[in-house]
Phi, psi and omega in degrees: 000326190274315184318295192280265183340312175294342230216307170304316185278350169269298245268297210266146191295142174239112159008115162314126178255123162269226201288146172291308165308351164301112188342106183290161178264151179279151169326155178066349198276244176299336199294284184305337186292329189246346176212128177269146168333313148331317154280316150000278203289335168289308190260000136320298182280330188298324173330290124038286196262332178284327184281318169322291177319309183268356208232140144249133187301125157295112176247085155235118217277289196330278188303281163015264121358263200298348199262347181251310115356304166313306207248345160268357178294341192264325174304262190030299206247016205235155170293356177299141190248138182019064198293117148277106188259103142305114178272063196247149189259120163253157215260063211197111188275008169299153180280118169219148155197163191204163151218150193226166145340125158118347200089350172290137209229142178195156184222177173246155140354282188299000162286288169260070198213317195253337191264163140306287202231174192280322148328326203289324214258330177257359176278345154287314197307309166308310190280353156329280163288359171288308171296307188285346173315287180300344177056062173283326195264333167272358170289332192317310166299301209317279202303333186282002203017062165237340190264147205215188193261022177265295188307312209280342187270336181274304155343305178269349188270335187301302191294335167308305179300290189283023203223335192279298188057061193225303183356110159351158149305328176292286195298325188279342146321291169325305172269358134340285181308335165220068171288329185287324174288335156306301188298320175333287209287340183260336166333130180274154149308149197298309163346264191304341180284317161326296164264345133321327184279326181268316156335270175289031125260326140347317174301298180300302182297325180309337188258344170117357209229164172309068193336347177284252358218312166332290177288333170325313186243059177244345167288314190314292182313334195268330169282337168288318191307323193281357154259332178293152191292323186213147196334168180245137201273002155267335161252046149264312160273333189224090142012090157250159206225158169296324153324297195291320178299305176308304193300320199302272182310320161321303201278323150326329182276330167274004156264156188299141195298274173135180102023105158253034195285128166292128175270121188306303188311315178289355167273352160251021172261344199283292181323293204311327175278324199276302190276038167231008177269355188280116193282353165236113179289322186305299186297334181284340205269325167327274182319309208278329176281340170316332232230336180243110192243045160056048147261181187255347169299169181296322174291347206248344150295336177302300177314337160268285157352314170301303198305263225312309191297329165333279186300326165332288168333308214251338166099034187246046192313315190277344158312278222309313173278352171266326166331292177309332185282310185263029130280309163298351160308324183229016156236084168290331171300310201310123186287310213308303173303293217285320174315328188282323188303289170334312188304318172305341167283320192277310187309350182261293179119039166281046199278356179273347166273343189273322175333307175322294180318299190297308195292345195270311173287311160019282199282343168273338172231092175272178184039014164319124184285297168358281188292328168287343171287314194316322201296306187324286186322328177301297184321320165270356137317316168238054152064060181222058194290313174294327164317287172321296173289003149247357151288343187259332179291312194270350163286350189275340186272007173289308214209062177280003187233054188229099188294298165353322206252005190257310151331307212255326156308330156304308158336299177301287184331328201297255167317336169296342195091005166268095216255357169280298189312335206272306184272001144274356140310296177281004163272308159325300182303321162321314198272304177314306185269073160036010153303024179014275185302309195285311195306328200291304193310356192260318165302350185274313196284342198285303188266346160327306195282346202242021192286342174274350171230117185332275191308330147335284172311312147339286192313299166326281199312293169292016171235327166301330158288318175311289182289345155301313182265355160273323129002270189283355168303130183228126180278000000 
């Protein structure tokens, strides 16, 4: 599939670029007139399930959860009307984010990994939704009246391919040779960048947060670029020029500053990825004890909180629980430390105490996914699988397109003994991350178990059909 998309994306002709100052066309005129949103969003999510396939995914409920949070607190505040997003995190200490057609929204690790503060992280997130807002990527086009959904399926198998750092030997050769012309057609124009940047500051002060916070950090990136060995996978696609940066910071200074207060969750979630990013946990755990010296700011709770996920990593359970002791000492409040206490039970193979934790928060955040996965997961650790599957069914009618979380209802379903349920799990979780044919076969197998109950089997049936025809949709 990425060979023939990648092959595909040499072959069609591509749209001539004019003057970058030229006027764009307004929303809804051609632009909607040659790919309607509807496709848009179709071929968006199918990306989507190609990428998944191709990329690693961070599959951590925490980062998760709060990144996601994050991003729909900035949708909100945006001009997307009533935004259906898909949101994914990728397993990549490279500065990255993107937005495609469809609402897909996806950032790497290494962005807030790389941000200070948490403004720094939503003022991408803001110029993010701004392209999609604005239908930045078919405006892009609009004016050759060449683009049609062959290009925009070439297009996105390209931005897949650079985002993958994945590619075969064939194909990355094949794109070797036309790196530049590549890089031509997904580079946003100065035009759009330009009106990304004032949208999603705009986006940023409507949410409460710093309009600085954008060019800060977009100096930051412009400051990396110039010691990194190699281009940064984000200005690659989004052009900063010292110009833009000037416009940028011109136009902040005439908005209301917003909230600069530190946001506590992003610095441990900030932590939690630096220490699992370390390829030797004994060196995270090394950086994190450098670094916590039992104080009481926010950084110096990040900074524990790193050590106790450190030591985890590293299998250093009595670090990790005497930490936790003198952080719930002087936070009895703080949820994050009772969650970490848990993670640290289940890495022991304690799980019916760490459940005990999780259901106590539970009950202060229901239906949370973070927490319900974590529970869940305890849960089919001590044969208590139909619990874990009725805790999980009703976040699953939340989140029918969270392959993870399709996993892990497999699992529960599994062991409970519902194996039509079971295999319509691992079917799902499949077809989301782009195994198309292993997804359908599991649905195949999903109604073999399930012919004594009718609405079940129903069910099985029409969504097996539904994926045979997303399958088979070609752009």
């Amino acid at each position: 599939m990425v060979r023939f998309l990648v092959l595909l994306a040499l072959c069609v002709p591509m749209p001539v670029i004019g003057n970058e100052q030229a006027p764009l066309p307004e929303l809804g005129d051609p632009a909607g007139g040659l790919i309607s949103p509807d496709q848009e969003f179709r071929m968006g999510r199918s990306w989507l399930r190609q990428l998944r396939g191709q990329v690693a995914v961070l599959n951590d409920p925490l980062v998760q959860e709060y990144v996601e949070h994050l991003v729909y607190r900035m949708a909100s505040h945006s001009d997307l009307q009533q935004p259906d997003l898909a949101i994914v995190v990728i397993n990549s200490r490279e500065i990255n984010a993107f937005a495609v057609p469809g609402g897909v929204i996806g950032l790497n690790a290494g962005l807030l990994i790389n941000a200070d503060q948490e403004d720094e992280v939503a003022a991408v997130v803001a110029h993010e939704i701004a392209h999609v807002s604005q239908r930045h990527f078919v405006r892009r086009y609009a004016d050759s009246q060449r683009i049609n959904t062959a290009v925009m399926a070439a297009m996105l198998a390209s931005l897949a391919v650079m985002i993958s750092g994945q590619a075969d030997a064939g194909a990355a050769g094949i794109m070797a040779t036309q790196a530049a012309a590549i890089q031509q057609q997904l580079a946003y124009s100065r035009h759009h960048e330009r009106e990304a940047d004032r949208v999603g500051m705009q986006t940023l002060v409507n949410a409460g947060m710093d309009p600085e916070a954008m060019p800060r950090f977009f100096e930051k990136l412009q400051r990396n670029q110039q010691f990194a060995g190699k281009p940064l996978e984000f200005l690659s696609t989004h052009p900063i020029t010292e110009e833009r940066i000037a416009d940028s910071r011109a136009r902040a200074v005439t908005l209301p500053a917003g909230n600069l207060q530190e946001a506590e969750a992003f610095q441990l979630i900030r932590a939690r990825l630096l220490a699992g990013f370390y390829s030797v946990p004994a060196l995270a755990v090394e950086h994190f004890r450098s670094q916590y010296r039992r104080g009481a700011s926010i950084q110096q709770q990040a900074a524990g909180y790193g050590l106790v996920i450190s030591a985890l990593r590293a299998k250093d359970y009595s670090l990790a629980n005497e930490t936790l002791d003198e952080l719930q000492g002087r936070f009895p409040d703080q949820l994050w430390f009772r969650v970490a206490r848990a993670e640290v039970l289940q890495a022991q193979q304690k799980h019916d105490q760490a459940a005990d934790i999780l259901r106590e928060v539970a009950r202060l955040m229901p239906r949370n996914y973070a927490i319900s996965a974590l529970l869940a997961t305890s849960l089919i650790k001590t044969d208590k699988a139909a619990e874990a599957a009725e805790l999980l069914e009703p976040i699953l009618r939340q989140r029918p397109n969270d392959p993870a979380l399709w996993r892990l209802a497999a699992d529960a379903w599994g062991y409970s003994g519902s194996l039509g349920l079971a295999h319509l799990g691992r079917g799902e979780a499949l077809f989301l991350s782009g195994a198309d044919e292993r997804g359908m076969d599991q649905l195949r197998y999903a109604l073999d178990y399930s012919k004594e109950n009718f609405p079940l089997h129903s069910r099985i049936k029409a969504r097996l059909e539904e994926m045979d025809s997303t399958s088979k949709e070609r752009f």
